[in-house]
KOLGU-422091 format. One line per 10 residues: for each residue y negated, x negated, z of C-alpha. Coordinates in steps of 0.5 Angstrom, whole numbers, m for minus. Layout:
Y,X,Z ~ ...
% end
This chain:
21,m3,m30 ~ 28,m4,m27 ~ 30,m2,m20 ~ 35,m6,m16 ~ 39,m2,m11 ~ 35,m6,m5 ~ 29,m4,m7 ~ 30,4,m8 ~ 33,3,m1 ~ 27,1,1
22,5,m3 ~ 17,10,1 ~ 14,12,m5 ~ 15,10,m12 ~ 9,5,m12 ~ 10,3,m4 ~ 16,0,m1 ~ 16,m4,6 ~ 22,m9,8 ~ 23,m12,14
24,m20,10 ~ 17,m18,6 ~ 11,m19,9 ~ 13,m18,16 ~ 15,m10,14 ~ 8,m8,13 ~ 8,m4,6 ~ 6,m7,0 ~ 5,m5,m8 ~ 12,m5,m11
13,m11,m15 ~ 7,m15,m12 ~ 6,m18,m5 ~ 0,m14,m5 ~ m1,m11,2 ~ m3,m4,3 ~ m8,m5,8 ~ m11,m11,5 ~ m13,m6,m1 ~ m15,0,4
m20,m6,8 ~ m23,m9,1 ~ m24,m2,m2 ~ m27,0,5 ~ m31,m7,5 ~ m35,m4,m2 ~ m31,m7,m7 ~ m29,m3,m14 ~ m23,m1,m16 ~ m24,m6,m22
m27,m12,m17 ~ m19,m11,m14 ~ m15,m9,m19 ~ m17,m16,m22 ~ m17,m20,m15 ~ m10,m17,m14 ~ m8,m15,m21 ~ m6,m9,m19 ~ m7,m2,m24 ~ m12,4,m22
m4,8,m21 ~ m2,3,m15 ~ m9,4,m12 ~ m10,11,m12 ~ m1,11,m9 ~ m5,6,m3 ~ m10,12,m2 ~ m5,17,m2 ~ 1,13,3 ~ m7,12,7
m9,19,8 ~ m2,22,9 ~ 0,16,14 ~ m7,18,18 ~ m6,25,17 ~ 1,25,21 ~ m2,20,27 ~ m4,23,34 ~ m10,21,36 ~ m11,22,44
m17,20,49 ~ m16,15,53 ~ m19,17,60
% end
């Protein structure tokens, strides 16, 4: 796959990129305009990764990267009791 400048500047990981002209900001799979939290919500949903990977034609890889950008953006949000 060939990469533009402007795309690896808006690279979060090889296979997730955010830009503020796409999708309002919100990250999505390179290459596609497949949202990151629309594939967390469809797996949470009970769908399988075969199920996504045909509805959004997306690969087993760029699921796992999904995963991964989800659990390490979790991983580093504090969460505080409102009282």
């Amino acid at each position: 796959m060939h990469i533009t400048n402007r795309e690896a500047n808006r690279r979060i990981t090889s296979r997730i990129c955010v830009d503020e002209k796409v999708r309002s900001g919100k990250p999505f799979i390179t290459g596609t305009r497949v949202l990151v939290d629309l594939i967390l919500d469809k797996l949470a949903g009970g769908m399988t990764y075969e199920e996504v990977m045909a509805e959004y034609e997306i690969t087993r890889e760029d699921i796992l990267a999904v995963l991964d950008y989800g659990a390490k953006t979790l991983a580093n949000e504090g969460i505080r009791a409102v009282s």
